[in-house]
C-alpha positions as CSV (number, residue, x, y, z in Angstrom):
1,X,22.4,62.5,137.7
2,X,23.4,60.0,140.6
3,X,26.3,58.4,140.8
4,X,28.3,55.8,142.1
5,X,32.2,55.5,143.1
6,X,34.6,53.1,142.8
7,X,38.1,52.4,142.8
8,X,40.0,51.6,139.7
9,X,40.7,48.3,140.6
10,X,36.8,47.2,141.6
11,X,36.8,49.2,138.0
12,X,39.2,46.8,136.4
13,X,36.5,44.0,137.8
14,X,33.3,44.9,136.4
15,X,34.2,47.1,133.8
16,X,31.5,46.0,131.9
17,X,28.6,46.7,135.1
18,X,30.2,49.8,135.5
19,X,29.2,50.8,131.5
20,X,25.8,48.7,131.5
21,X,24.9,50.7,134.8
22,X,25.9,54.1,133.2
23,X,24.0,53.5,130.0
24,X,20.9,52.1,131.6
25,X,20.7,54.2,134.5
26,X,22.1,57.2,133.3
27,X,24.5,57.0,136.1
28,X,28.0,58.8,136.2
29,X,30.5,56.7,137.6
30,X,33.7,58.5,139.3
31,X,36.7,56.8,138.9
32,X,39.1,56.8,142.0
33,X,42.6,56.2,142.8
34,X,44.0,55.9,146.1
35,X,40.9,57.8,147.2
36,X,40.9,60.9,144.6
37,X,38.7,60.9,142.1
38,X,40.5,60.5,138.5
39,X,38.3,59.7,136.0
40,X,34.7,59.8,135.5
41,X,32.1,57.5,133.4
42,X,29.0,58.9,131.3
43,X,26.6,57.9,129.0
44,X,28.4,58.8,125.7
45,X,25.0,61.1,125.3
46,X,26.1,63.1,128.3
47,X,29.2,63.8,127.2
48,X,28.4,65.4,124.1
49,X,25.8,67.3,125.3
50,X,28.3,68.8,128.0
51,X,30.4,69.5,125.1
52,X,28.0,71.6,123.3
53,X,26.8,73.2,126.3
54,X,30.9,74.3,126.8
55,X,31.2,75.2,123.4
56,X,28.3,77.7,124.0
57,X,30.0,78.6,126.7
58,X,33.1,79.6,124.7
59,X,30.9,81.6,122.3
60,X,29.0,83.6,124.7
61,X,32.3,84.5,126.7
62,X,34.0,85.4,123.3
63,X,30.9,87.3,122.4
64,X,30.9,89.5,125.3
65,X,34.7,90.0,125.1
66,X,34.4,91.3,121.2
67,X,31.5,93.7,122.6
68,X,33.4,94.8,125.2
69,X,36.4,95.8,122.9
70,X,33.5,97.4,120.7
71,X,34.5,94.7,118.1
72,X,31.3,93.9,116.1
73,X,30.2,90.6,114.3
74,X,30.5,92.2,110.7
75,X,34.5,92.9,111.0
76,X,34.8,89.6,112.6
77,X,32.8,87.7,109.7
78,X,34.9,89.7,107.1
79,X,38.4,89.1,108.8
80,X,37.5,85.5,109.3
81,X,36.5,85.3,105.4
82,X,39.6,86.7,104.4
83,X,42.1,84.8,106.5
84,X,40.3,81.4,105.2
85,X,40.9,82.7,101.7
86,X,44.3,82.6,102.2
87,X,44.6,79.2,103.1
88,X,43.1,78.3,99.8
């Protein structure tokens, strides 16, 4: 995905551009300030597939944690069942 930079206040300006390029082009657009990048602009379908791909991310590190601890997905299901018992 290309990109384009821009300050906040040319930001400010064409606000509007700046989310009609990143839906229509797929563009990201980084957000500076002074220079440094702050912020950055996606297509909202972007962002959530970077989410999921994170979330994976999570799982698969958790996953090789538990196995490496020798934990195994059984006693995790059944712990996790019991604690949300309680709750209810």
């Amino acid at each position: 995905m290309k990109g384009t930079t821009v300050s906040i206040t040319e930001g400010k300006k064409g606000f509007s551009r700046l989310i009609q390029d990143a839906l229509e082009k797929k563009e990201e657009v980084i957000v500076t300030k002074r220079g440094r990048p702050v912020a950055v602009i996606v297509p909202y379908e972007e962002y959530k597939h970077s989410k999921r791909v994170e979330g994976y991310r999570k799982i698969m590190e958790a996953r090789k944690a538990f196995l490496k601890a020798g934990v195994l997905a059984e006693e995790i299901f059944k712990e996790s069942r019991k604690q949300l018992e309680k709750k209810t």
